[in-house]
C-alpha positions as CSV (number, residue, x, y, z in Angstrom):
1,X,35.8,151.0,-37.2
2,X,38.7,149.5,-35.2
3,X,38.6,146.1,-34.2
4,X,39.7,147.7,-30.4
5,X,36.8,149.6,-30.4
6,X,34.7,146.7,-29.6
7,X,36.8,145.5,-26.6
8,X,35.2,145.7,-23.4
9,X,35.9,147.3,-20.4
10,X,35.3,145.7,-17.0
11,X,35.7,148.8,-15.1
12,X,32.9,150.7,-16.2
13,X,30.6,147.5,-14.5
14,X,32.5,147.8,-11.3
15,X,31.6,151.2,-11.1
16,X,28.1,150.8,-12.1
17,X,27.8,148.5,-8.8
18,X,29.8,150.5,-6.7
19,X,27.4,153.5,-8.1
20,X,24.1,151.3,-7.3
21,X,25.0,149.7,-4.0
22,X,22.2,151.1,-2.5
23,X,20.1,148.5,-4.7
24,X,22.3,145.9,-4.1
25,X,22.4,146.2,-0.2
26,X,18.4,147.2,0.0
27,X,17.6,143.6,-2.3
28,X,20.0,141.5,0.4
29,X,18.6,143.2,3.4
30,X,14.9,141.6,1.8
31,X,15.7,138.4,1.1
32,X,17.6,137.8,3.8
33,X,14.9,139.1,6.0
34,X,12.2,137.2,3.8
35,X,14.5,134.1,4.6
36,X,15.2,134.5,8.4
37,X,11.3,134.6,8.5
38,X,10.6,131.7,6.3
39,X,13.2,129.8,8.6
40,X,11.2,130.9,11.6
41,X,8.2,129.4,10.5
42,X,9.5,126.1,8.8
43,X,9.6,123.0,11.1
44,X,13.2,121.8,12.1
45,X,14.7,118.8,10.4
46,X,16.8,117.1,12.8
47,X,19.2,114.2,11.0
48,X,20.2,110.8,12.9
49,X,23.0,108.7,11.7
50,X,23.9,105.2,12.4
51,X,27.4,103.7,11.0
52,X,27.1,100.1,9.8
53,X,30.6,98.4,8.7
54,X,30.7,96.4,5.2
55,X,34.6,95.4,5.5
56,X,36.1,92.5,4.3
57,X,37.1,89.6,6.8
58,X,41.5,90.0,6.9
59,X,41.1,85.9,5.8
60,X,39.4,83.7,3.6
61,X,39.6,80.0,3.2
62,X,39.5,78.1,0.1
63,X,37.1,74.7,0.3
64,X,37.3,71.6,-2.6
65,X,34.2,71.1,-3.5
66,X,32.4,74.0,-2.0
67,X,31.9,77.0,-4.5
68,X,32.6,80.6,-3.3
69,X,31.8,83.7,-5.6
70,X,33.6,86.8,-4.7
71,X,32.6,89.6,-2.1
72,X,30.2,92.0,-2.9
73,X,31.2,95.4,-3.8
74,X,30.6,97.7,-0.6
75,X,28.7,99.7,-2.4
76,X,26.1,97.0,-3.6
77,X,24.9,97.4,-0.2
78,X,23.3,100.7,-0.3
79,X,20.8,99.2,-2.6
80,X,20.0,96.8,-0.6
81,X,19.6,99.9,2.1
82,X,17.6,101.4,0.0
83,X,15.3,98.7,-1.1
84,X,11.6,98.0,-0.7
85,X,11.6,94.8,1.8
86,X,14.4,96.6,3.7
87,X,12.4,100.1,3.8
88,X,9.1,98.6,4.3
89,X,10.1,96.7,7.1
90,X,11.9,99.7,8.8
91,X,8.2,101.1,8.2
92,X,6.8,98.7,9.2
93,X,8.8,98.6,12.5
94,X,8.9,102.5,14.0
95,X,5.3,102.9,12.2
96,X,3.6,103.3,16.1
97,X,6.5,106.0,16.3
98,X,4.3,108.6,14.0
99,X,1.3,110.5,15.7
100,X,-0.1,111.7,12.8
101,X,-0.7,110.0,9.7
102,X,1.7,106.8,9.0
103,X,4.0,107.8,5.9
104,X,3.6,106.1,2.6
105,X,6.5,104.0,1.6
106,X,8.0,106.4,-1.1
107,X,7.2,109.1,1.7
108,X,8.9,107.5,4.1
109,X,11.8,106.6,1.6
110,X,12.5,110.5,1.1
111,X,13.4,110.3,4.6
112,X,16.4,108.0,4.1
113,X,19.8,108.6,3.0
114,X,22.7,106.2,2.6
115,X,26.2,107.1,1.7
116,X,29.5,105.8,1.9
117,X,31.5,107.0,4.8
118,X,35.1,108.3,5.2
119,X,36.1,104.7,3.7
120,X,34.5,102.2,1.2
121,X,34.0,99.6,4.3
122,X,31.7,102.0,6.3
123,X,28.0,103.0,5.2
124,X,26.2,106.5,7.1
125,X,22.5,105.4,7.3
126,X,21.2,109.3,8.0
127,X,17.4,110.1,8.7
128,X,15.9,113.3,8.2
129,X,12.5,114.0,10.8
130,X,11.2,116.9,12.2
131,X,11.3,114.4,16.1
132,X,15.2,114.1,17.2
133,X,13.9,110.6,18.7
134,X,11.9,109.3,16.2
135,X,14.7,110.0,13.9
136,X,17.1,108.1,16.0
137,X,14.6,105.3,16.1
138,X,14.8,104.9,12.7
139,X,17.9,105.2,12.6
140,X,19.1,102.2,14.2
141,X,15.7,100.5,13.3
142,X,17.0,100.5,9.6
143,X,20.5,99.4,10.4
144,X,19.4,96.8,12.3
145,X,16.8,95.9,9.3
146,X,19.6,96.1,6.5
147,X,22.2,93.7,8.5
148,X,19.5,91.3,9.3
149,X,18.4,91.3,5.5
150,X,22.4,90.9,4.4
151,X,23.0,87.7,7.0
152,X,19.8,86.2,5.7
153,X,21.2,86.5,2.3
154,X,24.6,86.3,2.5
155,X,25.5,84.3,5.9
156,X,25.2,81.0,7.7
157,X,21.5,80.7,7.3
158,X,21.3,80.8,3.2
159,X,19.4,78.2,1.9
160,X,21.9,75.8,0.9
161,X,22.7,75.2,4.1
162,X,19.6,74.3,5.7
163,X,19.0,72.2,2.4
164,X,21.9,70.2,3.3
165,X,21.3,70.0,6.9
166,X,17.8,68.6,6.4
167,X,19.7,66.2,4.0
168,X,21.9,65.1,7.0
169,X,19.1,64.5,9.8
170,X,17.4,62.4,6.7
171,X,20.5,60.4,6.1
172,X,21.1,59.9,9.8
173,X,18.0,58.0,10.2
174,X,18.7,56.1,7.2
175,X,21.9,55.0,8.9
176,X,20.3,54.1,12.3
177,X,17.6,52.2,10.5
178,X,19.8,50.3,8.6
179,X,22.3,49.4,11.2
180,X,19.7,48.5,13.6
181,X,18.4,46.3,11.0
182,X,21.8,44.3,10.7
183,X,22.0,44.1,14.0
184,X,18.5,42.3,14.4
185,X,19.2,39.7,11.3
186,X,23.1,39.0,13.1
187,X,21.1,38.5,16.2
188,X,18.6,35.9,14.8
189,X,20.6,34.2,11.8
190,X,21.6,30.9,11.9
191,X,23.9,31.1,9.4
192,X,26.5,29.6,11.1
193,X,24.4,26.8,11.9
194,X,23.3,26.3,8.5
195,X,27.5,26.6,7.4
196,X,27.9,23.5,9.9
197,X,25.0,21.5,8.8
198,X,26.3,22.0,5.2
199,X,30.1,21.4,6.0
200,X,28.8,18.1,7.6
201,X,26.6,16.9,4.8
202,X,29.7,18.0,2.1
203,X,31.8,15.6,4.4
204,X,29.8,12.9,4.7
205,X,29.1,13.2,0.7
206,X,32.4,13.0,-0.2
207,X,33.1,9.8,2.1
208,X,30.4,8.2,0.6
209,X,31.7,8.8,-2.7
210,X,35.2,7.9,-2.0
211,X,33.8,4.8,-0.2
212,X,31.8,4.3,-3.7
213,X,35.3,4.5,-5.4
214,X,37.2,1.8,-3.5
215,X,34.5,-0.3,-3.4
216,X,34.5,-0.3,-7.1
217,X,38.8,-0.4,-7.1
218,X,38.5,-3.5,-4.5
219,X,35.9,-4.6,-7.1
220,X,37.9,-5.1,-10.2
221,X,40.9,-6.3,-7.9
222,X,38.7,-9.2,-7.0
223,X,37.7,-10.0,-10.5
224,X,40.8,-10.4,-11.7
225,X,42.0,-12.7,-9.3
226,X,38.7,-14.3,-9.9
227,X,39.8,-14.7,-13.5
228,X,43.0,-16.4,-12.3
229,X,41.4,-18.7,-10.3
230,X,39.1,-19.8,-12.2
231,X,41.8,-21.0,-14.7
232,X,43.2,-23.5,-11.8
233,X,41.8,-26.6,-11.4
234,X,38.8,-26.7,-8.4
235,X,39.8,-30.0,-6.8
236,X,43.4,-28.7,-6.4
237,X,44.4,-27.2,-3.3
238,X,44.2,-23.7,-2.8
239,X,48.1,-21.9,-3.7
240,X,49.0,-19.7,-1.3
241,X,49.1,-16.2,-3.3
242,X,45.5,-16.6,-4.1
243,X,44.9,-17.0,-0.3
244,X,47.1,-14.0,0.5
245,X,45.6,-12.1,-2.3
246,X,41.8,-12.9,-0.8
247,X,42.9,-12.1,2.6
248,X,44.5,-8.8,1.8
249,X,40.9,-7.7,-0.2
250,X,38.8,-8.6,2.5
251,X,41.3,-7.1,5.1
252,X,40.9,-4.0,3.2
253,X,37.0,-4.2,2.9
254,X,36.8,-4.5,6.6
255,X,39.1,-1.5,7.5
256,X,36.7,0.5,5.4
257,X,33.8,-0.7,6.9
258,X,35.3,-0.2,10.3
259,X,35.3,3.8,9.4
260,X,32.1,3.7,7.5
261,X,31.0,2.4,10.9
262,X,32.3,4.9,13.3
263,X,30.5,7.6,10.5
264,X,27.2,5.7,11.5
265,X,27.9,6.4,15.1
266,X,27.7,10.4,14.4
267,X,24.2,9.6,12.4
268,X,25.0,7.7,9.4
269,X,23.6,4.5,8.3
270,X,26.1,1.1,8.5
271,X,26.9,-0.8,5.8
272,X,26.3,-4.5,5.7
273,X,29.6,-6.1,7.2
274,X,31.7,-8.6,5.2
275,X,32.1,-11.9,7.1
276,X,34.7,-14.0,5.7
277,X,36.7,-17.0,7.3
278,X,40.1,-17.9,5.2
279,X,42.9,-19.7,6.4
280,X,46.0,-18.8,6.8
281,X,47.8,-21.3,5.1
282,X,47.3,-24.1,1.6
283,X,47.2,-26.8,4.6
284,X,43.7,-25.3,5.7
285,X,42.5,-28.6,3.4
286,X,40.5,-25.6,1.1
287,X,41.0,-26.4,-2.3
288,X,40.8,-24.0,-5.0
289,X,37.3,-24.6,-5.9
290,X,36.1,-23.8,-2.5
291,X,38.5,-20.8,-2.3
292,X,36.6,-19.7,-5.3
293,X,33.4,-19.7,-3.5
294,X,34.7,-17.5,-0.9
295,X,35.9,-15.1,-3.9
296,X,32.7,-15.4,-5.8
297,X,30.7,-14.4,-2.2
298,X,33.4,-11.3,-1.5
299,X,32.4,-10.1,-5.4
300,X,28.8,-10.3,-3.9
301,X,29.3,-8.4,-0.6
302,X,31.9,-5.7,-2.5
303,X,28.6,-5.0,-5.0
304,X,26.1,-4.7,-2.0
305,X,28.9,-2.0,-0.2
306,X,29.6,-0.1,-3.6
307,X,25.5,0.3,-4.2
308,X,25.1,1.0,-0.3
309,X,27.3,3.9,-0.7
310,X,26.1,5.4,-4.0
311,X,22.6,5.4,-2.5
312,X,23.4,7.1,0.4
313,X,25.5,9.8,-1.8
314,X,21.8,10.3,-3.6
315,X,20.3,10.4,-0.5
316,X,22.3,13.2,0.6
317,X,21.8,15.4,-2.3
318,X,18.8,17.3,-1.9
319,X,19.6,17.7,1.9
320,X,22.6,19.3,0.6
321,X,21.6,21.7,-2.2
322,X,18.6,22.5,0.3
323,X,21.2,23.6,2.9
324,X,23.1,25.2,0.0
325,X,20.2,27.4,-1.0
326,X,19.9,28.2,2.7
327,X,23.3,29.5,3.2
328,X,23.1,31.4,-0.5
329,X,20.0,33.2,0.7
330,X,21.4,33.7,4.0
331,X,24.5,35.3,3.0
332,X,22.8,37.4,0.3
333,X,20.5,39.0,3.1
334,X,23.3,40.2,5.1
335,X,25.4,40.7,2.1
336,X,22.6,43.5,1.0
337,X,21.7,44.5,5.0
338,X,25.5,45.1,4.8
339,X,25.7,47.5,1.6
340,X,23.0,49.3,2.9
341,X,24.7,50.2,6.1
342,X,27.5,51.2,4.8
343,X,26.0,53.3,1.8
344,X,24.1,55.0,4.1
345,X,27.5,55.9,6.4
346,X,28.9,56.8,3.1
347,X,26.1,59.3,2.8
348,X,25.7,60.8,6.1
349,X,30.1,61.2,6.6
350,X,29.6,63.3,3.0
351,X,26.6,65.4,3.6
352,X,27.7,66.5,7.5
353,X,31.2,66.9,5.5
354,X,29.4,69.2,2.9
355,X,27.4,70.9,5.7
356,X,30.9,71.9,7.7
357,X,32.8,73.1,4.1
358,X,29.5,74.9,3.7
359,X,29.3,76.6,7.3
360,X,32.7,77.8,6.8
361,X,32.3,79.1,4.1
362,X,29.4,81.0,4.7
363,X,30.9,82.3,7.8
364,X,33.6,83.4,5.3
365,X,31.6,85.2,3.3
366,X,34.5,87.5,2.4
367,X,32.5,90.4,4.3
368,X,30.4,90.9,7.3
369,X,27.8,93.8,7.7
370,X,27.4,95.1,11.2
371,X,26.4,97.7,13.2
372,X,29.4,100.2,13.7
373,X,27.9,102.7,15.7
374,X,24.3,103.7,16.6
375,X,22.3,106.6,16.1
376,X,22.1,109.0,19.1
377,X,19.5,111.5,19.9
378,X,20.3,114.9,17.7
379,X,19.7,118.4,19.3
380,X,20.6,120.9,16.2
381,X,17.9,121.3,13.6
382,X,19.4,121.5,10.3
383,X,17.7,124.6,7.8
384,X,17.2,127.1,10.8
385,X,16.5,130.7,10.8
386,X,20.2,131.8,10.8
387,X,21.5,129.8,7.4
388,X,18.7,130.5,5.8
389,X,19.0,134.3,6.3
390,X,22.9,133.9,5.2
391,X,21.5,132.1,2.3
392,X,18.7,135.3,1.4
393,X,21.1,137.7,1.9
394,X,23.7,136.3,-0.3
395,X,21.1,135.3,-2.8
396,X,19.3,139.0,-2.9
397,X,23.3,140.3,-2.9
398,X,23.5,138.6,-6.3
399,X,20.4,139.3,-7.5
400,X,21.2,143.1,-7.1
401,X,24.9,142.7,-8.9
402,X,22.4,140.7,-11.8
403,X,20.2,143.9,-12.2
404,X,22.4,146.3,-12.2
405,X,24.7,144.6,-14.8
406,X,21.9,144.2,-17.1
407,X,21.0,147.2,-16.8
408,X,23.9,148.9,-18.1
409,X,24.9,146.2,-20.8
410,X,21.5,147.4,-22.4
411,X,22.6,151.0,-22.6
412,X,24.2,151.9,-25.5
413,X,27.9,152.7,-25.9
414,X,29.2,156.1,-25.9
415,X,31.5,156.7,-28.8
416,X,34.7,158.8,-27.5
417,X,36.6,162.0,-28.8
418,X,39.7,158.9,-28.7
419,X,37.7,156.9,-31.1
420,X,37.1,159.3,-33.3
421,X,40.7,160.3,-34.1
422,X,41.6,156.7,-34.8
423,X,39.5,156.5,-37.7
424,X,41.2,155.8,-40.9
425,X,42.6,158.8,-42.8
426,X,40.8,160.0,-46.0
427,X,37.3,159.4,-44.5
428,X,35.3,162.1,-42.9
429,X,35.3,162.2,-39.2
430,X,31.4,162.5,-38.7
431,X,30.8,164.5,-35.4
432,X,30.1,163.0,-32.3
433,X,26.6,162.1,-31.1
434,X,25.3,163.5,-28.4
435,X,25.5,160.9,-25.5
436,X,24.7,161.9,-22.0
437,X,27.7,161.7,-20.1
438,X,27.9,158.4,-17.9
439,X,27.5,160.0,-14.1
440,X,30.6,159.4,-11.9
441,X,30.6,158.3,-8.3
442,X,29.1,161.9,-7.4
């Protein structure tokens, strides 16, 4: 048998419909009428939809120190749309919107669909309900629910930012504590007074020490003119020099003791004064014996003025380191109310810097849900009588085609008069079987 003898012919189906159209027609005309009935008695579904936009802002600002992930995908917000706190408070929401019983949430999830729009920026939020105005309720209850949800997560009030600004009112009163402490211990320290006391007492230390010093200077002057004199013979009179050289010591002691004096006056103690009468000449009749006395008595009185003025230098000591201490103590308190102060202003000028870097940056979240349009009342029902007739009679249409072709398929084939001379030569051409003839269109 010839491989051609297998090949199918596509006419003889066309005529088979065209032969059965009766069938065909009669199974349409049911199941579109089946349909158009069903349609009749189902309940129409009315859809609401409500246009929220997702589009990225046209800027975005770059902060130091403040980090900023990228957008989210448009698209990652139809999960959110679609999730359980979002749908549950829709529910929750348009629940006293149902007479009958309140939906369950996977119910009332069936109800919902979102879908990207004509762009990637714009989200359709549609609701299916057999009430045009509870659908629209729910409608722009849900896009109303889903951009509140996205500015609670992704805008100005995340939690970072109100962790930082409860970090700045706390540092604010820090800083008004602490500067309203320094300004009480400026108010009441006497550390100014305490600097003068201690200036004076370091002044008067150091004269009495220099006072000590000269003493001691004039001292060993006096001594060595001592030595001299003692050398010279006592009942011989007096030589001049020696005189001078008296005179000029005890002119000296007395010029000191006229300073140390006018110190007492502001509160210090006197010294004992030197009194000593020399002439002013060898024919005074002193001899150099007597002269010596004089010496001898200055040595004395120079001794008594150098001890004077060491003991008051001891004297003043503990006064002073007291004072010292004082000031120390003093200038550590405000030294520390001081640091305070300003690590506190240190603080609160970074944290209200953070919390501006940080409300700009929310604000530029890189995009912004809203509400692009609501939801308006529908008035077409969608599934009504009319489609779903269209739909039975072009479902019964195909049905009919389906029978008939499978019917004929299972029929044998016919096996022609042409088939049978273009068998192979040499082999017997076996007579034809009988096959009813395939009726035509008549």
């Amino acid at each position: 048998m010839n491989a051609l003898d297998d090949e199918v012919d596509l006419r003889q189906y066309v005529w088979a419909v065209l032969r059965n159209w009766r069938l065909v027609a009669g199974l349409a005309i049911v199941t579109g009428t089946v349909a158009a009935g069903l349609g009749l008695l189902r309940q129409p579904v009315y859809t609401a939809t409500s246009l929220v936009s997702v589009a990225q802002l046209p800027y975005s600002l770059r902060l130091e120190g403040v980090v900023q992930t990228e957008p989210l995908p448009e698209r990652s917000y139809q999960d959110l749309a679609l999730s359980d706190e979002v749908v549950a408070a829709v529910l929750a929401e348009t629940a006293g919107l149902f007479t009958d019983e309140t939906p369950t949430l996977e119910d009332f999830r069936q109800r919902l669909e979102a879908a990207s729009g004509s762009t990637t920026s714009l989200m359709k939020l549609s609701v299916h309900d057999g009430d045009a105005n509870r659908a629209a309720a729910i409608a722009n209850a849900w896009a109303e629910a889903l951009a509140a949800r996205a500015a609670l997560l992704y805008g100005p009030g995340t939690a970072q930012l109100e962790s930082y600004s409860a970090q700045l009112a706390g540092a604010e009163s820090e800083l008004l504590a602490a500067e309203q402490a320094l300004t009480a211990y400026e108010a009441d320290n006497e550390l100014l007074l305490r600097l003068a006391r201690l200036d004076s007492l370091r002044a008067s230390l150091a004269d009495y020490l220099d006072r000590e010093h000269i003493f001691e200077l004039l001292r060993r002057d006096a001594q060595n003119l001592l030595a001299r004199m003692e050398q010279a013979d006592p009942q011989a009179p007096a030589s001049l020099a020696d005189e001078t050289a008296l005179l000029l010591l005890v002119a000296q002691a007395q010029s000191l003791n006229s300073r140390a004096s006018i110190g007492a006056g502001a509160g210090g103690s006197a010294p004992a004064q030197i009194q000593i009468q020399i002439g002013g000449a060898t024919t005074s009749g002193q001899t150099a014996g007597q002269l010596l006395v004089t010496l001898r008595a200055y040595l004395d009185a120079l001794e008594a003025q150098r001890t004077d003025a060491r003991v008051q230098a001891e004297a003043l000591s503990p006064a002073l380191l007291d004072v010292q201490g004082q000031v120390a103590a003093a200038k550590a308190r405000l030294r520390d109310l001081t640091r305070a102060r300003d690590q506190a202003e240190t603080q609160y000028l970074a944290l209200a810097r953070k919390v501006d870097e940080v409300q700009i940056a929310a604000q530029d979240a890189g995009a912004s849900i809203k509400i692009a349009s609501r939801a308006a009342v529908p008035h077409d029902a969608s599934g009504g009588a009319i489609l779903l007739g269209l739909a039975g009679l072009v479902a019964g249409a195909g049905l009919g085609v389906f029978l008939v072709l499978l019917r004929d398929w299972l029929r044998p084939p016919a096996r022609t008069a042409a088939a049978a001379s273009r068998a192979a030569p040499g082999q017997a051409e076996e007579p034809p079987a009988a096959v009813p003839a395939r009726p035509g269109l008549g």
